[in-house]
N, C-alpha and C positions, 0 to 999 in steps of 0.2 A: 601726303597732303592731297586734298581734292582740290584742281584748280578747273577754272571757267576763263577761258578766251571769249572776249566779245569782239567782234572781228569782223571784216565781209565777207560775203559768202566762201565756203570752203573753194569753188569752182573757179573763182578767180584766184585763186592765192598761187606761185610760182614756186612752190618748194626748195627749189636751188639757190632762190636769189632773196626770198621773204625772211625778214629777222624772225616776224613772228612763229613759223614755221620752226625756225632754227629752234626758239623758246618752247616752242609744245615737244620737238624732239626731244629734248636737253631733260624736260619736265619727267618725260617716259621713262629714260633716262635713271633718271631720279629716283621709280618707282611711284609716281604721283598717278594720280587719277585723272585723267584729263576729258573736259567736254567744250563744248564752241556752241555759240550761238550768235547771230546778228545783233545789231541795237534793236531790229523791230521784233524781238523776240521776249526781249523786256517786258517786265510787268510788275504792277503794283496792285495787288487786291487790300486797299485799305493801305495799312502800313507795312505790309507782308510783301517783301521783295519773292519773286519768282522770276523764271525763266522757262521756256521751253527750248530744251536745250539737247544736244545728240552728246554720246559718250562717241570719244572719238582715239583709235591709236595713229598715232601721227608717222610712226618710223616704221617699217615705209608707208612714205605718202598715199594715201591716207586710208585708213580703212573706220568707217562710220556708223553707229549703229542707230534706233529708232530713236525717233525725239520722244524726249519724256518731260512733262513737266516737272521742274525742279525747285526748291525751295534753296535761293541765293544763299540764305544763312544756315545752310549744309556746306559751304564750299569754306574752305582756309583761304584764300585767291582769290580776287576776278580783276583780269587782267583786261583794258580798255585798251584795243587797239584796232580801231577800226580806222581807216586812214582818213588823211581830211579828203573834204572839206571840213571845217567846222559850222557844218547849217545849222538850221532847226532842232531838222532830227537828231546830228548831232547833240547839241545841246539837252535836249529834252533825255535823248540816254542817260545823259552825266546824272542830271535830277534824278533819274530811275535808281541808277545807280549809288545815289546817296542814301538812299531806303536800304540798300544792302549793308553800305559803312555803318546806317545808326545802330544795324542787328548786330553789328559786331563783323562784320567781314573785312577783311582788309585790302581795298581797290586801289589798284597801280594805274596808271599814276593816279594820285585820289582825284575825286572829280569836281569838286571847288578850284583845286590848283590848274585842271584842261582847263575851265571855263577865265581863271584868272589870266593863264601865263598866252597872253597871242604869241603866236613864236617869233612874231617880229617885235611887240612893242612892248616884252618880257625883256628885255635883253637891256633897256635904256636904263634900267637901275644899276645896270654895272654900267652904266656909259664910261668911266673912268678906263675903262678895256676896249674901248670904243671907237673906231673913225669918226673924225665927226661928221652928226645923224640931226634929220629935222624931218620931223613928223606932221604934216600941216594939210591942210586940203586946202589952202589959199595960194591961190596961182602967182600974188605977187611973192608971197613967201619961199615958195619954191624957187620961183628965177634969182631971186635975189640972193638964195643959196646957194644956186647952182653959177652964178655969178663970182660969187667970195670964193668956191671948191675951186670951177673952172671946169671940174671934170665926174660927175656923177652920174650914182646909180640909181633907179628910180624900182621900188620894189614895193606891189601890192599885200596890203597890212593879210590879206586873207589866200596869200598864193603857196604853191606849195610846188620843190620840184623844179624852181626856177623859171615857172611857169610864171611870164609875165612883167618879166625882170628884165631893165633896158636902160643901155648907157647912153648917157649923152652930155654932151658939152656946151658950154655957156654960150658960146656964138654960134650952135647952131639954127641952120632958119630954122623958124614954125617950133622952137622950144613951146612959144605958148599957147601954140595950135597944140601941142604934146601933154602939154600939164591940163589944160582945158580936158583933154580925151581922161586921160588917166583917172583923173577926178571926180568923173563924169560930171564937169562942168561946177566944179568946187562942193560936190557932194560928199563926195569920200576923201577922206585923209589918206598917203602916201605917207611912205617913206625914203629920203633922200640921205645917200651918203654917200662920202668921198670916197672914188675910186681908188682902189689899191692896185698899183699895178703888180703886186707881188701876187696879185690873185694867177698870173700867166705859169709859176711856179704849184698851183696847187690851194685847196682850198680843203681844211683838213678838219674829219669828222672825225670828234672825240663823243667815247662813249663814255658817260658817267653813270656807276650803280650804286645809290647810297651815297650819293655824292664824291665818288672815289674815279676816279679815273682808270677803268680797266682793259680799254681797248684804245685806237685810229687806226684810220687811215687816211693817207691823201689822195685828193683826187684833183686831177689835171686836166683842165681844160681840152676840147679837141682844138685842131689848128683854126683860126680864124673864131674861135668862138671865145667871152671871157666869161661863160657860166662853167662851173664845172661838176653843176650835178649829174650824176650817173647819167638822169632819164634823161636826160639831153645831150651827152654823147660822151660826158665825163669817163676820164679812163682811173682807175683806182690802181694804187701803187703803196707797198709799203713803207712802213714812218714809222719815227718817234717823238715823246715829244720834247719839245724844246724848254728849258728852264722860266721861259714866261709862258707859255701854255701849262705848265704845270700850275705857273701865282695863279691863270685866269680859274682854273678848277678850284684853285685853293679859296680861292675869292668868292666862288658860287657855291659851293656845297653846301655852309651853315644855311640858308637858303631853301636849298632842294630839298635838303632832311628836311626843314621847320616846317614845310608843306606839304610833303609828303609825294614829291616827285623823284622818286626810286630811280626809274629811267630814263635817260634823258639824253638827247643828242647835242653837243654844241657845235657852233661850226666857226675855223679863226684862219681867217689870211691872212699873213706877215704879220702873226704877233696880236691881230684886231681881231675880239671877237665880234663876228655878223650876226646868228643868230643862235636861240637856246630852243628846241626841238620837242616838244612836249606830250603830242597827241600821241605817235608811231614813229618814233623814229626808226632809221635801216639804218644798217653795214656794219649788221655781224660776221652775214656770211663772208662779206670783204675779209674782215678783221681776219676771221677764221681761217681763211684760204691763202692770204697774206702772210700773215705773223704768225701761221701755225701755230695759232692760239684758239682755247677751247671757248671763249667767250662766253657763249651760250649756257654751258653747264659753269661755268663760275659764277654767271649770272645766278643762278638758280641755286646754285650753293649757298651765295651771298644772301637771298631770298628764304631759306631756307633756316641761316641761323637768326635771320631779322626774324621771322615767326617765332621761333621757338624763343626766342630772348623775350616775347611779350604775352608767351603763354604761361 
């Protein structure tokens, strides 16, 4: 297969620790053709998807050769993972990138589904799997939730990384000195949910391919902190999952297929799923280093029979 990574620049990418990276290896791997390019590499002449794009061998990191312009509906693949934000630019790739699916290309995750799924306020259709969650940019909305909880989390609809994420409790001062800020002043909508103190045990990313469940890991808070994503000081620890993390996959997947979200991160403490992961999700390499599990190439195997079954 010929695949296309759309991605951030190669210079930033951490090879040891990047899924995506993990995925281009896996592909080589594979025997696949692999190239990269940015979102601003994108192009549309008329309804003719292009890119300028570099052939790239990934294992070892990284050897690259001259960009060439490429016509997108040459590629079997293009793979959207450029990480968030979900800006502008963002967005306007996804568009790009739908000129490539009408030629016939087939884009992971598809790019109607990045712009549908926010990876917070994706997740309220399986509320049923849910803590309970209230969505609101009205400040009296929120005290009055965080009143009935007692004890919540306050999580910006567009953060990533745990970036920006903050507990707090119904009697404390200045709550709506706090929803005022957050909201910027009942502008933006939050999200508000009941703390889980089981999050102190772990907060545990499952990877779904095809809507199947083929990798986790947990990851554990450091001391005094109750975020537990990696970037924020989370320590990752082998797992399995437990027979209600398996119903929440089973629950999600007709879903993921029907949209066309291949890959996808979820993330469940004590049983509650919090969020569905959609843009870039990580923690292959976890999964891999952990569970001496090949992840990456099952991915791509998995990947592999999905083409050929629609060719």
């Amino acid at each position: 297969m010929r695949q296309l990574f759309v991605l951030d620049p190669l210079s930033q990418i951490r090879p040891e620790k990047d899924s995506t990276a993990a995925l281009m290896q896996a592909s080589q791997r594979a025997g696949d053709d692999i190239w990269a390019c940015t979102p601003s590499d994108l192009i549309a002449r008329g309804d003719e998807p292009m890119a300028v794009a570099l052939p790239v061998t990934p294992d070892p990191w990284i050897a690259v050769g001259a960009p060439e312009r490429q016509s997108l509906a040459g590629f079997d693949v293009i793979w959207m993972r450029k990480d968030p934000p979900v800006d502008e630019a963002y967005l306007y790739a996804t568009h790009l990138l739908e000129v490539a699916e009408r030629a016939g290309v087939r884009v992971l995750n598809r790019p109607s589904a990045l712009r549908a799924w926010n990876e917070k306020l994706g997740a309220l259709r399986f509320s049923r799997w849910m803590a309970p969650t209230l969505v609101a940019g009205r400040v009296s909305e929120l005290m009055a939730f965080a009143r009935e909880q007692g004890d919540v989390v306050l999580k910006p609809l567009g953060g990533r990384a745990g970036l920006g994420v903050i507990r707090v409790q119904a009697e404390a001062p200045g709550l709506k000195a706090l929803l005022e800020l957050v909201t910027e002043q009942e502008r933006l909508p939050v999200m508000a949910q009941r703390f889980l103190p089981d999050v102190t045990e772990g907060d545990k990313r499952i990877l779904l391919v095809d809507g199947d469940p083929l990798g986790a890991v947990n990851r554990r808070p450091s001391e005094g902190e109750f975020r537990s994503n990696l970037a924020v000081g989370g320590q990752a620890e082998a797992t399995e999952l437990s027979e209600r993390e398996r119903q929440i996959c089973a629950a999600l997947a007709p879903a993921l297929r029907a949209e066309g979200l291949f890959f996808v991160g979820i993330d469940v403490i004590g049983g509650m799923l919090s969020e569905i992961n959609v843009t870039s999700p990580t923690g292959v390499r976890e999964v891999e280093r952990l569970m001496q599990q090949p992840l990456a190439d099952q991915t791509i195997e998995r990947l592999r029979s999905l083409v050929s079954s629609f060719s």
